[in-house]
N, C-alpha and C positions, 0 to 999 in steps of 0.2 A: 567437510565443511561446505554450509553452499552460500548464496550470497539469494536477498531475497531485494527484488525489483517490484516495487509499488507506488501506483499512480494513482494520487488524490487530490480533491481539492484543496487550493491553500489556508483554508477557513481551519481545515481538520487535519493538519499534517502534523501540526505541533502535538494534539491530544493522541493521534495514535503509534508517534512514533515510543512519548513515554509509555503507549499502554503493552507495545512491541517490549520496548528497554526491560522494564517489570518482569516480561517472562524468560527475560534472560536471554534475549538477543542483542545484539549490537557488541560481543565484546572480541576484543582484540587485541591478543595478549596480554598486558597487565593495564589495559584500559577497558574501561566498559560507556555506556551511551553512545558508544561512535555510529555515523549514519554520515551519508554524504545525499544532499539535498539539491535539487536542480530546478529552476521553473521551463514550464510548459502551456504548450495548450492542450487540453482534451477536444474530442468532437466527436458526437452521435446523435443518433437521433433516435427514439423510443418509436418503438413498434406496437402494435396493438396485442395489447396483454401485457404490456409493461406498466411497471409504478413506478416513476420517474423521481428523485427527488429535486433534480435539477431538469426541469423545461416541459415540453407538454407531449402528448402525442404524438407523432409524425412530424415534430418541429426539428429542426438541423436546430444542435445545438455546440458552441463553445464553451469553455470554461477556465480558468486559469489554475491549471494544475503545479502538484510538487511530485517530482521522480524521484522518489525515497530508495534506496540502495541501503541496505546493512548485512553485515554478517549472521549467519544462522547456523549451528552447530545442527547436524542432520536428527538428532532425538528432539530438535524441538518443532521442526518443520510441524507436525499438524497443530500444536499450540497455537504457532504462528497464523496459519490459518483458521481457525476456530479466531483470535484475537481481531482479523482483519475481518473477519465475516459481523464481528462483534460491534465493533468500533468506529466499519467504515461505513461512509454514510450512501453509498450508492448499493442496489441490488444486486446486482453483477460486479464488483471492483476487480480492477486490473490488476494481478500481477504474476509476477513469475521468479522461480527460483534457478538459481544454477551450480551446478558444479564447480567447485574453486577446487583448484588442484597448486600444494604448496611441495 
């Protein structure tokens, strides 16, 4: 099992966590849509050859993020990613998976 760690803004967290739920993550033994949801800040700034969708070129940029955490059963891991590549609204989106050891 691994647990998947994703950082978005909060405009788009709600649309991607059901689009995550859909391919069948989020479940936890005889529950399913579970995600545990945090706020943040993001902070970057786009470098030349980037396409920004939040700020401009070489601008330092904030944002007000959600740290999405859900469960992922390891045969769905590239769904997963193929879903966030789909979904999220930044070119580069954050995130990272981990080992869960029960």
């Amino acid at each position: 099992m691994l647990k998947l760690v994703i950082f978005i803004p909060k405009t788009h967290s709600d649309q991607l966590k059901e689009r995550l739920w859909e391919a069948g993550l989020g479940k936890q033994g005889e529950y399913e849509n579970c995600a545990f949801t945090s706020d943040g800040i993001g902070s970057f700034k786009p470098l030349e050859g980037a396409n920004p969708t939040i700020g401009n070129i070489f601008d330092f940029e904030k944002v007000e993020e959600h740290r999405v955490e859900m469960l992922c059963e390891e045969k769905l891991k590239e769904i997963a990613i193929s879903t966030i590549k789909k979904y999220h609204p930044y070119e580069a989106p954050a995130y990272e998976f981990y080992k869960i050891y029960t």
